[in-house]
DRENTORKOL-3810 file (N, C-alpha, C; in nm, 4 decimals):
REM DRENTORKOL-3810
@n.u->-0.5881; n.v->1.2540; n.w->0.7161; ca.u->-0.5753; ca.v->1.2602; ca.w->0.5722; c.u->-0.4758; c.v->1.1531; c.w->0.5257
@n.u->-0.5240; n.v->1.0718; n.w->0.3861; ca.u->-0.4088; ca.v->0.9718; ca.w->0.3371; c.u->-0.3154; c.v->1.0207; c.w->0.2853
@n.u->-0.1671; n.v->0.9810; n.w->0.3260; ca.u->-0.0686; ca.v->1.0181; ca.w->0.2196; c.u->-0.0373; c.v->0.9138; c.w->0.1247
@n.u->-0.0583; n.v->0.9539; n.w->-0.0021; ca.u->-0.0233; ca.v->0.8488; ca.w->-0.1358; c.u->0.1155; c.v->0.9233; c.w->-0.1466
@n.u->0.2255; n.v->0.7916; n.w->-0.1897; ca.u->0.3381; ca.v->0.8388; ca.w->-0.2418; c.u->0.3180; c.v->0.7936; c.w->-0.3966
@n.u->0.3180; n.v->0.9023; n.w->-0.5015; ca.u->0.3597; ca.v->0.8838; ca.w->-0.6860; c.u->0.4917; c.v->0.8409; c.w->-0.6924
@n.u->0.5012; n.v->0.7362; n.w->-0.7675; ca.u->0.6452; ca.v->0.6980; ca.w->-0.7768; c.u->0.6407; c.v->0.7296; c.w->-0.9503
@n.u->0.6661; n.v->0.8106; n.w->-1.0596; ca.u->0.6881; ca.v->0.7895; ca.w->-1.2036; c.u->0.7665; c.v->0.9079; c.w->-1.2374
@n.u->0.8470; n.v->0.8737; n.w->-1.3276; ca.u->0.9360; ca.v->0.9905; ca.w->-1.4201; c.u->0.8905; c.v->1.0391; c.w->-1.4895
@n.u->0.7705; n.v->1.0386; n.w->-1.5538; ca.u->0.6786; ca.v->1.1158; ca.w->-1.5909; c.u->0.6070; c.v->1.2290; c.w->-1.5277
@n.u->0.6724; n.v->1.3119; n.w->-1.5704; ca.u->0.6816; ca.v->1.4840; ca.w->-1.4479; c.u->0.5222; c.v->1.5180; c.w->-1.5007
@n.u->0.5053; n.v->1.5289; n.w->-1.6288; ca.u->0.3841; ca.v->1.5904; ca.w->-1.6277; c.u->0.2890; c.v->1.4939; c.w->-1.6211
@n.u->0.2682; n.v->1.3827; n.w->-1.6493; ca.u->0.1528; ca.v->1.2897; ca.w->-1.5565; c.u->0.1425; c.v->1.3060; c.w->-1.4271
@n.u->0.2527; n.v->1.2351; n.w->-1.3522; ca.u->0.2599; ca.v->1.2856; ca.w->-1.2276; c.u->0.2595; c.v->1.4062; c.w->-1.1562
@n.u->0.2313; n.v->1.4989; n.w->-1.2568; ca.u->0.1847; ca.v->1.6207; ca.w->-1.1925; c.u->0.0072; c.v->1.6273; c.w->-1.1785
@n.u->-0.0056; n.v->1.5509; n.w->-1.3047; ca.u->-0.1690; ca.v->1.5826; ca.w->-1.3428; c.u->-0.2568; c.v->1.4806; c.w->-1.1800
@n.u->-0.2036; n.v->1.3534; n.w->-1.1852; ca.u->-0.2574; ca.v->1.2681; ca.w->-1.0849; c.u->-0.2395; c.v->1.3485; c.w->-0.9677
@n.u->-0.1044; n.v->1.4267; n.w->-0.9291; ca.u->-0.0821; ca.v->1.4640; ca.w->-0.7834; c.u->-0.1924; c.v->1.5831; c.w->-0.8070
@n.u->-0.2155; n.v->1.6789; n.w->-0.8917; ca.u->-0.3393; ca.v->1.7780; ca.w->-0.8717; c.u->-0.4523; c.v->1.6928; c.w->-0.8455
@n.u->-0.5085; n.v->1.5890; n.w->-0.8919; ca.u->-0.6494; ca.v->1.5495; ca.w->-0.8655; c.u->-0.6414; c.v->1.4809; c.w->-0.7788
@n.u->-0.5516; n.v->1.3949; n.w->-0.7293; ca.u->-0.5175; ca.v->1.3359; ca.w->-0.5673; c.u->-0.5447; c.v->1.4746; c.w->-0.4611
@n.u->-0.4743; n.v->1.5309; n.w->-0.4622; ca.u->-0.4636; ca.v->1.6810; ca.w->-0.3478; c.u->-0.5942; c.v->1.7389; c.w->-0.3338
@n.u->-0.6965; n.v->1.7439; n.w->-0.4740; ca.u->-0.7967; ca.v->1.8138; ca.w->-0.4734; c.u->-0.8774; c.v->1.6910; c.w->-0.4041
@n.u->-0.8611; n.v->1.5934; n.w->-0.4032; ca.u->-0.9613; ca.v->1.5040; ca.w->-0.3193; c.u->-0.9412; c.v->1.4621; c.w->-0.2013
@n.u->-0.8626; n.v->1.5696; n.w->-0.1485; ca.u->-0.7770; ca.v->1.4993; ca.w->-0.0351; c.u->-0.6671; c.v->1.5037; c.w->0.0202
@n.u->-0.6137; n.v->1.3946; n.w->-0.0713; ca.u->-0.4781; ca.v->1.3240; ca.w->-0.0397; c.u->-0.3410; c.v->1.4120; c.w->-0.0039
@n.u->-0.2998; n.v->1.3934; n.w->0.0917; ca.u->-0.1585; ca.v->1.4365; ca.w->0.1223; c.u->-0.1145; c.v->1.3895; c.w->-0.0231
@n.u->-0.0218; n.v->1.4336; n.w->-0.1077; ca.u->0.0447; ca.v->1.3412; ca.w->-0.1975; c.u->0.2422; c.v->1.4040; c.w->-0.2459
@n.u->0.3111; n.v->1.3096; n.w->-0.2023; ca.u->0.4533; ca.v->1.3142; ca.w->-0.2376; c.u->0.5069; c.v->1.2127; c.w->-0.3019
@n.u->0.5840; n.v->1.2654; n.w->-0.4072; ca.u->0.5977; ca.v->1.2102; ca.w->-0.5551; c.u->0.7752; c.v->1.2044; c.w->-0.5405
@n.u->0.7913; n.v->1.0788; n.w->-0.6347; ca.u->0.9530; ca.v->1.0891; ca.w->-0.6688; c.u->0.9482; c.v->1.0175; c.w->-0.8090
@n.u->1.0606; n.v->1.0753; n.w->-0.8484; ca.u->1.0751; ca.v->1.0336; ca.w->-0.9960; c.u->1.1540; c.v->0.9505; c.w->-1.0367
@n.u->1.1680; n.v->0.8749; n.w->-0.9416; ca.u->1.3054; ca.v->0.7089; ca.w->-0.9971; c.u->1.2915; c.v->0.6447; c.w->-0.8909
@n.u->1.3264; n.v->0.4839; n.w->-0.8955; ca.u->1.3028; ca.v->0.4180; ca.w->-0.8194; c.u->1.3933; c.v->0.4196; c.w->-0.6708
@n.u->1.4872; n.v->0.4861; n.w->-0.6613; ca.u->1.5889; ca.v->0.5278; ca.w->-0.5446; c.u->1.5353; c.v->0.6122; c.w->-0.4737
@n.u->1.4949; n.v->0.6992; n.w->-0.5462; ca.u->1.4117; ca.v->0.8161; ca.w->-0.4130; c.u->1.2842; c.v->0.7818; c.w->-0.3508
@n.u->1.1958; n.v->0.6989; n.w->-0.4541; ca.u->1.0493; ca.v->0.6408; ca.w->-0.4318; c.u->1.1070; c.v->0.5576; c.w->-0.3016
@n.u->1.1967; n.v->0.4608; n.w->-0.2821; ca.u->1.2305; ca.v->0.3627; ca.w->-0.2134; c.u->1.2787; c.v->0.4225; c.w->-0.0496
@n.u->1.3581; n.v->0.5587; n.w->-0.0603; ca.u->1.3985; ca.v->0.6253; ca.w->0.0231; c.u->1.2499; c.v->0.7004; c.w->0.0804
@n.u->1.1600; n.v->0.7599; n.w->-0.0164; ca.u->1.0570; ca.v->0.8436; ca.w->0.0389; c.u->0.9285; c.v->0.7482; c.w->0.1207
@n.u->0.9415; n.v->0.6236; n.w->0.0690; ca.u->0.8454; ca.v->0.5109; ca.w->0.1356; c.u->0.8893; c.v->0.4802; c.w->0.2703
@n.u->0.9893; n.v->0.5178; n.w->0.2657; ca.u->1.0832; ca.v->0.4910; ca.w->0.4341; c.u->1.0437; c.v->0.5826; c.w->0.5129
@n.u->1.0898; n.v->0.7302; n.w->0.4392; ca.u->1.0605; ca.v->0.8714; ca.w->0.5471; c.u->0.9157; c.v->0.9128; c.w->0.5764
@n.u->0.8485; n.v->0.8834; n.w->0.4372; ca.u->0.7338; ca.v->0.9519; ca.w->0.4546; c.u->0.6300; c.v->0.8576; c.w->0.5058
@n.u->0.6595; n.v->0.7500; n.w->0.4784; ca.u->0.5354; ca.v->0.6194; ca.w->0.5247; c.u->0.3790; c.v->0.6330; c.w->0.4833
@n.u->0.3573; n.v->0.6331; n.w->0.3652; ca.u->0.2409; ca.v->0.6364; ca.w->0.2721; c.u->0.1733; c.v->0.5628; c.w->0.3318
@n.u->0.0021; n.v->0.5532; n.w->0.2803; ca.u->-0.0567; ca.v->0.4816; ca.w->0.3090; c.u->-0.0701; c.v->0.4092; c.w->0.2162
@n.u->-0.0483; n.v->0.4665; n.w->0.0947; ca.u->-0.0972; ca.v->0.3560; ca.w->-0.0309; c.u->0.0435; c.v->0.4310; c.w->-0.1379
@n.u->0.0822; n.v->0.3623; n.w->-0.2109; ca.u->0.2453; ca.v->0.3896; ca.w->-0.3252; c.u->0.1487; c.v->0.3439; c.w->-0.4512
@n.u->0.1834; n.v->0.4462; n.w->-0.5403; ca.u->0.1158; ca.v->0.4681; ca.w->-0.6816; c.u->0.2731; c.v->0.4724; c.w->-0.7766
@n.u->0.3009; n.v->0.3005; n.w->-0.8435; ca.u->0.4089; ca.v->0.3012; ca.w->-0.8531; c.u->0.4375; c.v->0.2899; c.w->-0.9933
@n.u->0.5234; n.v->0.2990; n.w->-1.0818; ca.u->0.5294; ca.v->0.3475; ca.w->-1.2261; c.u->0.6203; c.v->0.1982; c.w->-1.2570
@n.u->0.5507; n.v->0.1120; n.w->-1.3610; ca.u->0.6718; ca.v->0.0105; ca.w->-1.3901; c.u->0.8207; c.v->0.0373; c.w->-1.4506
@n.u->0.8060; n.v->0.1524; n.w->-1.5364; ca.u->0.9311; ca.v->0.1887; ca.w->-1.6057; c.u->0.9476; c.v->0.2982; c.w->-1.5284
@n.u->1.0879; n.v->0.2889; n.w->-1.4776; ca.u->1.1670; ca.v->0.3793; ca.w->-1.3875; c.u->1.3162; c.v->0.4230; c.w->-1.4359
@n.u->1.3852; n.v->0.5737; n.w->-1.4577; ca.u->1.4977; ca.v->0.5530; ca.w->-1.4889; c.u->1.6350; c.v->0.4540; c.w->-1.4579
@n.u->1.5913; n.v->0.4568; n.w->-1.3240; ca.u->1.6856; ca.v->0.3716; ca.w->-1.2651; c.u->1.6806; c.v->0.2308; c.w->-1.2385
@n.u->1.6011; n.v->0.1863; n.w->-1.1521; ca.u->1.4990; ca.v->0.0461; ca.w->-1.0839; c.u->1.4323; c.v->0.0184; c.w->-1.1831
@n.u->1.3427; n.v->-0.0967; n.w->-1.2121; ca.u->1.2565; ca.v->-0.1224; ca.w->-1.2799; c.u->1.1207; c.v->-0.1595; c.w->-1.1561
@n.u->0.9803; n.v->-0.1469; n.w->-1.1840; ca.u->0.8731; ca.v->-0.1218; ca.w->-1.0737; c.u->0.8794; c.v->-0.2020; c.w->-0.9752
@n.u->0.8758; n.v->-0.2986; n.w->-1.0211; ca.u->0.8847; ca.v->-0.4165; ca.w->-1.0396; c.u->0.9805; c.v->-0.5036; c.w->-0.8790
@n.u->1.1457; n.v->-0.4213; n.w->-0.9623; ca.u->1.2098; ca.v->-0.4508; ca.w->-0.8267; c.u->1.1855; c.v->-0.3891; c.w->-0.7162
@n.u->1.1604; n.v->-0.2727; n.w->-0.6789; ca.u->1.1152; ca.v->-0.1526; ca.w->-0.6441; c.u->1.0034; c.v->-0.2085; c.w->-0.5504
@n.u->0.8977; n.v->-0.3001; n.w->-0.6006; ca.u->0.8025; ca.v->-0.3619; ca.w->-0.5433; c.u->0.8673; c.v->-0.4653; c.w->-0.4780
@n.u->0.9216; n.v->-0.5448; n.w->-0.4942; ca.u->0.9913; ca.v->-0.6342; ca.w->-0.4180; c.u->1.0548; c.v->-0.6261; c.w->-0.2825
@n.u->1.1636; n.v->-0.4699; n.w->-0.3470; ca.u->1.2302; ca.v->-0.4092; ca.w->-0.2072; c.u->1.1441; c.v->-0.4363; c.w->-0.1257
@n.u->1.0212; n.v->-0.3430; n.w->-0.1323; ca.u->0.9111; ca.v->-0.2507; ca.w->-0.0395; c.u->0.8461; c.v->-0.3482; c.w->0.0242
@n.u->0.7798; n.v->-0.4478; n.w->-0.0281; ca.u->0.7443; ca.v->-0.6023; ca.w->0.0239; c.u->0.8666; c.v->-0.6718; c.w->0.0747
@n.u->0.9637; n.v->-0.6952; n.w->0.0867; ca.u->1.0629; ca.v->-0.7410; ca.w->0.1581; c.u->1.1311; c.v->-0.6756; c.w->0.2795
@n.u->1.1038; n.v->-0.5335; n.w->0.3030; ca.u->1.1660; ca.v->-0.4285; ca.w->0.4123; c.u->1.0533; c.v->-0.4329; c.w->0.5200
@n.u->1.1197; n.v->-0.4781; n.w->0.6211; ca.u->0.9507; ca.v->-0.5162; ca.w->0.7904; c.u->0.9381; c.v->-0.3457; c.w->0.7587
@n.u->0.9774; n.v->-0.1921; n.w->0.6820; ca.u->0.9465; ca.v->-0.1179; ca.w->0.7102; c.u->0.8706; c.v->-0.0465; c.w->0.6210
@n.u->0.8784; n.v->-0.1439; n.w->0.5422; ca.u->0.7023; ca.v->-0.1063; ca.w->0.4186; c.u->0.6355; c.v->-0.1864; c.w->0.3489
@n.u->0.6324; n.v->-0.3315; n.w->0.4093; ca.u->0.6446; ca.v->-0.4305; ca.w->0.3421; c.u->0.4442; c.v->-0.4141; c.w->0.3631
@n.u->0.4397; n.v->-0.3536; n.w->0.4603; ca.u->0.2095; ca.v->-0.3261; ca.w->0.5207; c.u->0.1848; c.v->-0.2197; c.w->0.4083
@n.u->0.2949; n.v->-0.1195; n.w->0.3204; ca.u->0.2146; ca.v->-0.0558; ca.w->0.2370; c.u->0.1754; c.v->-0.0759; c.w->0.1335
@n.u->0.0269; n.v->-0.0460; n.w->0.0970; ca.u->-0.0775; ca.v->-0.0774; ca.w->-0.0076; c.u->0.0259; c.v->-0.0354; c.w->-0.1474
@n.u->0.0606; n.v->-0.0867; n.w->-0.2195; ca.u->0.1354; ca.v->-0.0663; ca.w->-0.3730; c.u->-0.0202; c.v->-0.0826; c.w->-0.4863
@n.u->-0.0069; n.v->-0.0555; n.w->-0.5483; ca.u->-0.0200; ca.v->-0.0075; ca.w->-0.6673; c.u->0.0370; c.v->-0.0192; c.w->-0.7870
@n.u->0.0486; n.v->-0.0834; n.w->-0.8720; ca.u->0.0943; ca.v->-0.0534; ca.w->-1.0045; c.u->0.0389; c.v->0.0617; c.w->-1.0865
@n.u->0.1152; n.v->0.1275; n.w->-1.1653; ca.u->0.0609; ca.v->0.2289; ca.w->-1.2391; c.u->0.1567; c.v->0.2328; c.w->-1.3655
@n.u->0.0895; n.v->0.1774; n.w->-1.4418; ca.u->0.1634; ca.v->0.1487; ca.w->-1.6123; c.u->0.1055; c.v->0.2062; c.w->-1.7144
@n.u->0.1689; n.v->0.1898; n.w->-1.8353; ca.u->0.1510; ca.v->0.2241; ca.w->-1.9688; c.u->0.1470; c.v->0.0621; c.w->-2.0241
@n.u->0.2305; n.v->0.0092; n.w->-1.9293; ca.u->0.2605; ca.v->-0.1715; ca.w->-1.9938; c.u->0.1735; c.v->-0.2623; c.w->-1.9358
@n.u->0.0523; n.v->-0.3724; n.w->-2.0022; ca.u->-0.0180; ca.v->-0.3963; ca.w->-1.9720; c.u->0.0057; c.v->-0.5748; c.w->-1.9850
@n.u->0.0927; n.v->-0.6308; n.w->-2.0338; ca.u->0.1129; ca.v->-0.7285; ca.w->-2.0355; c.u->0.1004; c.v->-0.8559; c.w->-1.9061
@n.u->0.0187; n.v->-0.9263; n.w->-1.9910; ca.u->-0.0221; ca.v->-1.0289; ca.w->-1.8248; c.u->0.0908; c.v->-1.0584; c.w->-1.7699
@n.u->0.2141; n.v->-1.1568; n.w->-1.8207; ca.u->0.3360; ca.v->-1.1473; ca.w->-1.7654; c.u->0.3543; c.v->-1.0309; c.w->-1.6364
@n.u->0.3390; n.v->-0.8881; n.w->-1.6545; ca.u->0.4294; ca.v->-0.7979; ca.w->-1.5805; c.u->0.2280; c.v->-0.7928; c.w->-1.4939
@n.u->0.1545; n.v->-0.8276; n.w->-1.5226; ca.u->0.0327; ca.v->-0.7520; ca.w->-1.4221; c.u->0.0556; c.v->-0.9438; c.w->-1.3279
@n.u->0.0757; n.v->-1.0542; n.w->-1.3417; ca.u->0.0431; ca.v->-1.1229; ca.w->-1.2736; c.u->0.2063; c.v->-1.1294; c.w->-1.2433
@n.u->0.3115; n.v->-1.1066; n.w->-1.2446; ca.u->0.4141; ca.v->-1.0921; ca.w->-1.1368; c.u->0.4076; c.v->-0.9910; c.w->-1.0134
@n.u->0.3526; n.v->-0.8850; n.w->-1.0704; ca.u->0.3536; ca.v->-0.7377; ca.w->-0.9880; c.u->0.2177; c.v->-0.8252; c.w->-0.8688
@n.u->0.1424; n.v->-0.8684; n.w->-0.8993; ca.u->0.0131; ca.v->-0.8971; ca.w->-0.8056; c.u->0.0567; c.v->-1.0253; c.w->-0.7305
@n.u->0.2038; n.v->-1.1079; n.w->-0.7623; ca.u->0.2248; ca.v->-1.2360; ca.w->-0.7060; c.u->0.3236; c.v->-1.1584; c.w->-0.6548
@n.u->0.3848; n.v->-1.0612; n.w->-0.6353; ca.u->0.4989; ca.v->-0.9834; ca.w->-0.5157; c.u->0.4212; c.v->-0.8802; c.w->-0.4243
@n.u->0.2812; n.v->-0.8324; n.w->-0.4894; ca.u->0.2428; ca.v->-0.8266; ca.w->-0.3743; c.u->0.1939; c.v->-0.7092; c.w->-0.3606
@n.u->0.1382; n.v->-0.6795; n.w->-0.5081; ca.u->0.0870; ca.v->-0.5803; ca.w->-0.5457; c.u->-0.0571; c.v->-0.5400; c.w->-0.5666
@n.u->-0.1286; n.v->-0.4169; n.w->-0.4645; ca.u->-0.2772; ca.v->-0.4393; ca.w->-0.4593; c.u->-0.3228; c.v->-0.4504; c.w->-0.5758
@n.u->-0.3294; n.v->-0.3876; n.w->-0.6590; ca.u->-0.3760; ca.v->-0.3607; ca.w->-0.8419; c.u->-0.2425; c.v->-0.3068; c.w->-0.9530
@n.u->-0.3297; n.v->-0.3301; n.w->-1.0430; ca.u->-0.2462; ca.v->-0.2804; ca.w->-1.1369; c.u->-0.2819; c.v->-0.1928; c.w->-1.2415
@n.u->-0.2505; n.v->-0.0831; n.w->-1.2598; ca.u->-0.3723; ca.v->0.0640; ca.w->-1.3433; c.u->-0.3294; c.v->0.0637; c.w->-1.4520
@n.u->-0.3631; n.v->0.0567; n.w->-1.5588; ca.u->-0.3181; ca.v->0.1068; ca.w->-1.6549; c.u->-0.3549; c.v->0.2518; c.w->-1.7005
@n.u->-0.2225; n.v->0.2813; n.w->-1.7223; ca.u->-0.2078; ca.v->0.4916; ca.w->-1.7315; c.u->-0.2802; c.v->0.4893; c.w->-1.8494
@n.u->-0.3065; n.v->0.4946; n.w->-1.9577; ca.u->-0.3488; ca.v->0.4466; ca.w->-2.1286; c.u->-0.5225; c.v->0.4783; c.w->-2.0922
@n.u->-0.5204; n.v->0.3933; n.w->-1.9536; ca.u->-0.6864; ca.v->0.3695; ca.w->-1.9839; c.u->-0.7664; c.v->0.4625; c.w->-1.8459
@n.u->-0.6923; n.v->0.5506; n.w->-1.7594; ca.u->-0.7924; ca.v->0.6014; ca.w->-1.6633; c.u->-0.7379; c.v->0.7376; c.w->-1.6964
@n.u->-0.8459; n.v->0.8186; n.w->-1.6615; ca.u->-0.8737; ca.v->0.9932; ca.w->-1.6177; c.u->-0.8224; c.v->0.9686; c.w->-1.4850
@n.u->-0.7560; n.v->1.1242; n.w->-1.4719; ca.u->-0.7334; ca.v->1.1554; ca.w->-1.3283; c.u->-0.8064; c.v->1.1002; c.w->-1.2081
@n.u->-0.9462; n.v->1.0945; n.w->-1.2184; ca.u->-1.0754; ca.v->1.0934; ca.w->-1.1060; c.u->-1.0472; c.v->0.9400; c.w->-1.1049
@n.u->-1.0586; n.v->0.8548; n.w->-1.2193; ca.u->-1.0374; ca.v->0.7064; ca.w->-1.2064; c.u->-0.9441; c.v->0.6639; c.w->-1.0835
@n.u->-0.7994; n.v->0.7606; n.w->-1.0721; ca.u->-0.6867; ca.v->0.7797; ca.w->-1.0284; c.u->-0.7241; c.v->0.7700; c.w->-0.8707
@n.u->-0.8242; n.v->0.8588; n.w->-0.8512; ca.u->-0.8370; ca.v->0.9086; ca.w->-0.7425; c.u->-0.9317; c.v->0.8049; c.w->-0.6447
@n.u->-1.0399; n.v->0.7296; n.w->-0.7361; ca.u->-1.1373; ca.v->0.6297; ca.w->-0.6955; c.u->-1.0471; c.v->0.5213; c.w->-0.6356
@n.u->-0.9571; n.v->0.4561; n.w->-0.7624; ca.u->-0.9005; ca.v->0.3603; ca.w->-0.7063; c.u->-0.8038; c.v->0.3933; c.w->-0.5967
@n.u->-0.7144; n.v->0.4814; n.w->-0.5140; ca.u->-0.6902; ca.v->0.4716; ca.w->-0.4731; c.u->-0.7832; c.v->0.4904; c.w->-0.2859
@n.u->-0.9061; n.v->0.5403; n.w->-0.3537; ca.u->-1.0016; ca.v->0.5981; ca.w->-0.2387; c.u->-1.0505; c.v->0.4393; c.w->-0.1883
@n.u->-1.0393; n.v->0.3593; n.w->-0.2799; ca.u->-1.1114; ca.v->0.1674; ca.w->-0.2647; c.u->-1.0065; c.v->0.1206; c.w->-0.2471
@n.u->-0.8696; n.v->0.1374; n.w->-0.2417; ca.u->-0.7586; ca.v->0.0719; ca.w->-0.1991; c.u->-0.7061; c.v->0.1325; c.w->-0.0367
@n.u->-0.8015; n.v->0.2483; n.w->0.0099; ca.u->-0.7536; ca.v->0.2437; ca.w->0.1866; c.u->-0.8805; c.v->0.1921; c.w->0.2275
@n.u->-1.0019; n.v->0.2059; n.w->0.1242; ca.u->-1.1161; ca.v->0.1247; ca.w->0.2331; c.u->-1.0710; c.v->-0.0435; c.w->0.2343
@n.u->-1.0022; n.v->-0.1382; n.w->0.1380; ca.u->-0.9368; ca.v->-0.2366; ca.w->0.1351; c.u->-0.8559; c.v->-0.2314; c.w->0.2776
@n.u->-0.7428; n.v->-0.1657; n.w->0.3053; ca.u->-0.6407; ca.v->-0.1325; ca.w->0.3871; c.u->-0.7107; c.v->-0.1557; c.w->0.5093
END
């Protein structure tokens, strides 16, 4: 079974995605700021990180950088997962090294669940 790690401070989104992830599957463990996401990518070793650009703490962004720069998660599949759709922030996030970039605004849960189901057949 895949484990996706949710990285967003958005408790009740990230609740809604982690129900339709689980129901299709997915192992799924969630953190809500970019310090714990960064710590839980270490312990838990995802297969694919569903990552939120606005973070209380981190911004996604750096967060993505870390994770691509650490030999100890630098192989996991990232994800962007925004509300912010601006080419600026979708063609930096994809030049550090980011598989896609979702916009929250525009998918249903199941969308949620597809793309990440085409991002381990990618993997």
């Amino acid at each position: 079974m895949a484990k996706i790690l949710l990285v967003d401070d958005d408790q009740a989104l990230a609740t809604v995605f982690q129900t339709a992830l689980k129901n299709a599957g997915f192992q799924t463990v969630v953190a809500y700021d970019g310090k714990s996401g960064l710590a839980k990518a270490k312990s838990e070793k995802p297969d694919i990180i569903l990552l939120d650009q606005v973070l209380p703490d981190i911004e996604g962004s750096e967060v993505l950088k870390t994770l691509k720069s650490d030999p100890d998660t630098k192989k996991i599949v990232v994800s962007m997962l925004s509300n912010f759709g601006q080419d600026q922030l979708i063609k930096g996030a994809i030049n550090a090294g980011a598989a896609d970039y979702i916009l929250k605004y525009q998918v249903e849960p199941q969308d949620v669940v597809s793309k990440a189901k085409s991002l381990l057949k990618e993997k």
